[in-house]
N, C-alpha and C positions, 0 to 999 in steps of 0.2 A: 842445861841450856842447849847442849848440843841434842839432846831428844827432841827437843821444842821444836828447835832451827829442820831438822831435817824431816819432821812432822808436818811444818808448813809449807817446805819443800814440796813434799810431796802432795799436797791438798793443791797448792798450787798449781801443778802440771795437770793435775785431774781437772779443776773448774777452769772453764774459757779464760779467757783475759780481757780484762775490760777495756783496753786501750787497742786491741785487734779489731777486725772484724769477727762478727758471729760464724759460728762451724757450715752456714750457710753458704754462702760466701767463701769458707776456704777451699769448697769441694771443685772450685769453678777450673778449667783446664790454664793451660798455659795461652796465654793473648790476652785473657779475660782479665780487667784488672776491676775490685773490689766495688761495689756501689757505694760509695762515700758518703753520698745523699740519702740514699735509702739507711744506712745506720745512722745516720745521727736524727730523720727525722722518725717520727713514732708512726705507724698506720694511722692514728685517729687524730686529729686536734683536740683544745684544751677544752673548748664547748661540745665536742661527742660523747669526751669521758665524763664532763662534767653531768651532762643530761644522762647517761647510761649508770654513773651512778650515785643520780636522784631517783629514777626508776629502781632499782635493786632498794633503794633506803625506803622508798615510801609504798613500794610493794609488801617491802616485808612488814612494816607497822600494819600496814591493812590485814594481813592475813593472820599475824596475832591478835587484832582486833576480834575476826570474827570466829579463830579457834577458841579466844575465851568467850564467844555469843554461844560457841556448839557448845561448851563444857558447861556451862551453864544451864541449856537446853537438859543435856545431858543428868545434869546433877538432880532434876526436877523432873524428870522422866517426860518430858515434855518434846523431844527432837533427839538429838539436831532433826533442825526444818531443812529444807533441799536446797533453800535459798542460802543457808550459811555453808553448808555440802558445797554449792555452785562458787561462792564467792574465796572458800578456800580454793579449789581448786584451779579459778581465774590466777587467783595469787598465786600458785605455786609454778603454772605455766609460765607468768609474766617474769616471776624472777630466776626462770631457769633461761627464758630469751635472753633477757636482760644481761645475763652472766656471760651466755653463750655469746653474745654480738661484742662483748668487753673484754671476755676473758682470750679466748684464742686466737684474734689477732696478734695480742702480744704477745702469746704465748711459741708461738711460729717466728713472732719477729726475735726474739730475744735467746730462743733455743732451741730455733728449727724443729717444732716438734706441732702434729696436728698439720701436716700439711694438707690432707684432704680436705681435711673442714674450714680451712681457714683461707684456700681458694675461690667458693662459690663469693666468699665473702668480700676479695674485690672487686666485685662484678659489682657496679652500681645498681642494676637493674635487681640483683639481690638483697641490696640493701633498702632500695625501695618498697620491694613487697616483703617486707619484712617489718617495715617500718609503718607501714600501712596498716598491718595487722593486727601489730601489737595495739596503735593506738585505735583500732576499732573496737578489737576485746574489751580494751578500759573502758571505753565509752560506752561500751555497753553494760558493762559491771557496774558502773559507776550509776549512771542511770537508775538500772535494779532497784541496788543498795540504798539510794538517798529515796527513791520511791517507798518503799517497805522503812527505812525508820522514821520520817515524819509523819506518814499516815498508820504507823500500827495505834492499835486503841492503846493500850494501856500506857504506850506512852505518853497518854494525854491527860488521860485519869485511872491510875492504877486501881480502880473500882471497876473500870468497864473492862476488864482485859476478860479474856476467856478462861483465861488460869488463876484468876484470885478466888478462886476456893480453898484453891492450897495453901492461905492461910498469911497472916500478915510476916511472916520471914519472908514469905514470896515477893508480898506487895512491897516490903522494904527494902529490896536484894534485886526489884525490877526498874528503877529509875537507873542504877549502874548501869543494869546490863542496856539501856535504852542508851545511855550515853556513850557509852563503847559502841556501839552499833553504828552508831551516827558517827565517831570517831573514824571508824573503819572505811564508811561512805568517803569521808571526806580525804583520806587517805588514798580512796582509788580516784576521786578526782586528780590529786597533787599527781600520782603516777599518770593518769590520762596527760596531764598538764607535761609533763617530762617525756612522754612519747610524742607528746604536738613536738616539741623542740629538735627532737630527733627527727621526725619526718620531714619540717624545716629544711635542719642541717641535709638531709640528703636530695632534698627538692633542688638546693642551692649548689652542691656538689656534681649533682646531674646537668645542670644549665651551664654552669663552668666548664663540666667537661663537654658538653654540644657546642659551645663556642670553640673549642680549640682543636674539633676536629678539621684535617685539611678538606677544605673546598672546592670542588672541580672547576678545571678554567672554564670560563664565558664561552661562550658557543663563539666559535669564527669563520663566517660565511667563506666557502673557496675563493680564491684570486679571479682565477676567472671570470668573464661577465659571461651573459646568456646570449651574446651572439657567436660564442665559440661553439664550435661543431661538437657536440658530443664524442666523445673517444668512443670506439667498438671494439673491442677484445678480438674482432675477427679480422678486421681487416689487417695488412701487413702494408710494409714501406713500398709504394710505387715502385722503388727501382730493383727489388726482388722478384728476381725471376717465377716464383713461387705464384705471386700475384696477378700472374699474366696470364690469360685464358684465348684459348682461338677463338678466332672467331671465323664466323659463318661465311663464305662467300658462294653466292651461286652461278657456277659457272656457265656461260653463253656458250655457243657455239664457236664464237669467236677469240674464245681465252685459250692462250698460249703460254710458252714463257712463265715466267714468274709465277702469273696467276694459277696457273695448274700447281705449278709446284709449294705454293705456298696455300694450296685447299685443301680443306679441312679432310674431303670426301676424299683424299687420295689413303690408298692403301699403307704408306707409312709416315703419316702424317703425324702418330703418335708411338711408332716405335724408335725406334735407335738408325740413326742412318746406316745403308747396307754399304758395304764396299764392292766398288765397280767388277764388273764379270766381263772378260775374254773371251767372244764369240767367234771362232776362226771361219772364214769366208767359206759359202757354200760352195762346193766342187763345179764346175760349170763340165758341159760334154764338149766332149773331144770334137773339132770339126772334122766334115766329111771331107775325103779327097776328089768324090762327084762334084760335077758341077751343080747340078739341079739337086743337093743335099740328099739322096740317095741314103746313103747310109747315116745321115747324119740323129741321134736319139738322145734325146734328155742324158743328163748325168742318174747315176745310180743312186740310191735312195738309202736311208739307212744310214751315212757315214756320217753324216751333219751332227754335230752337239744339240741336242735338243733342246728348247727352252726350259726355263726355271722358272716356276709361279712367282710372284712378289711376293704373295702375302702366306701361302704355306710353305714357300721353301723345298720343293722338292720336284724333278721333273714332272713337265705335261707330260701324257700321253696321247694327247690329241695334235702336239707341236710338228712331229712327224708328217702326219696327213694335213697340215697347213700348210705345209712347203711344199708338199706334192702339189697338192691344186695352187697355190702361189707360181709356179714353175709350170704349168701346164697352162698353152695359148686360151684366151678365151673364145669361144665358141657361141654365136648368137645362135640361138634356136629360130628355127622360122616361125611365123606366124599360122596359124591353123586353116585348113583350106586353100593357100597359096603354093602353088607347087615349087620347089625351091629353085634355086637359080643354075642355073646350064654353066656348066665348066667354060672356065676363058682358056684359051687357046694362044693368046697374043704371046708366047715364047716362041712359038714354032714358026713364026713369020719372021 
């Protein structure tokens, strides 16, 4: 008893546990707590499995049906025809979808395994064109089939067939094979009939989930009405300095004061204010001790601080010979052809 006990011990530790979650599920990190919902509900409902497998049941009757039409063909050296070729092979694709769309769903949900395959497969959009396909194949197999065994001849009188020369075991051994035939047809209708229900089911599954997708809000006209000034990204707040641009004035002859100083045309109207300059007074000449100024001559030239430009900063050279002619009496020229005027005398009287 102690072999047994410690036998199932250990089979135990090795298969999952039914009452846990799937090894799916335990690989998830720490925060992540289990999907609850997701194990207890199955990927499919009771009507997907149900219709997935009527399709695999009445797939597979058809395709016995018309393996024993080839074996028959066969046995009579007569075929197989292309048509019973064609109708296996419809069969054999239809119940390997069939399996494939049933089997590895659960096969992922129950033991994490087939993860690749069994991805594409919740994609509704997947299971639609899938569902589409399958049931065109039938329909079109199905069609074939019931075409070919109600109009073949000898199914109608085992004298007109094309092979009753072969002798009456043919002719008695070909009303089966006519009935099997016709089994088969009606067989791939039943599976056509079990792919409609499937296409159905996911027509139905796709509208459920388009409902439940979230909805963008309603459009909401801005607050403002249309007599608001439009906003400009360029302009800035009136009372930023930034904002504020000279403006032109043209000065008269008559502007002094303020208005010079506040024009635009002055030399620094746009740089940085200069700080005030110390001009020490020009040297004046020494008076004469003559009475009639005799000795009396201009001051010397040369010592004066020369002027400074405004606007390049640096001495004139021209500021020098201003101040000479500035300092030097004006002198009227006389007029051309008028002889100039005769010295006054009125001191010496």
């Amino acid at each position: 008893m102690a072999v047994f006990a410690d036998l199932k011990e250990r089979i135990s530790s090795v298969l999952p546990s039914k009452d846990g979650p799937p090894r799916r599920l335990k690989h998830l990190g720490q925060g992540f707590a289990p999907d609850e919902e997701y194990h207890e509900k199955p990927p499919y409902s009771n009507y997907t499995i149900s219709a997935h497998g009527a399709q695999m049941f009445f797939v597979f009757l058809a395709m016995c049906c018309f393996a024993s039409v080839a074996a028959f063909q066969a046995q009579w050296h007569i075929g197989p025809s292309f048509l019973s070729g064609f109708a296996i092979f419809v069969a054999v694709t239809a119940l390997f979808l069939s399996t494939w769309l049933l089997a590895v769903p659960f096969i992922y949900w129950k033991h994490d395994r087939l993860k690749a395959l069994a991805r594409p497969l919740n994609e509704i959009r997947v299971k639609l064109i899938l569902s589409v396909a399958g049931t065109t194949w039938l329909l079109l197999i199905s069609f074939i089939t019931t075409i070919s065994s109600w109009t073949e001849p000898g199914c109608k009188d085992v004298t007109t067939d094309p092979h009753a020369s072969l002798g009456k075991d043919f002719q008695s051994a070909l009303s089966g094979w006519c009935t099997t035939k016709k089994a088969g047809s009606a067989f791939f209708w039943m599976t056509f009939t079990a792919w409609l229900v499937s296409l159905g089911l996911a027509l139905l599954e796709w509208r459920t989930t388009k409902g439940l997708r979230p909805k963008d809000a309603p459009f909401a006209p801005p607050t403002e009405t249309l007599d608001d000034e439009p906003f400009d990204a360029r302009e800035v707040d009136d009372d930023s300095d930034l904002s504020r641009k000279p403006t032109r004035q043209t000065l008269s002859s008559g502007a002094h004061g303020d208005e010079v100083a506040e024009s635009p045309f002055r030399d620094s109207a746009y740089t940085a204010p200069m700080m005030g300059r110390y001009d020490p007074p020009a040297p004046t000449g020494r008076p004469s001790m003559d009475t009639y100024g005799a000795f009396s001559d201009p001051a010397p030239t040369g010592y004066a601080a020369p002027g400074v430009s405004r606007t390049m900063q640096y001495a004139d050279p021209y500021a020098a010979i201003r101040h000479n002619l500035a300092a030097e009496p004006q002198v009227v020229a006389p007029r051309p052809g008028m002889p100039p005027n005769p010295p006054s005398y009125d001191g010496y009287r």
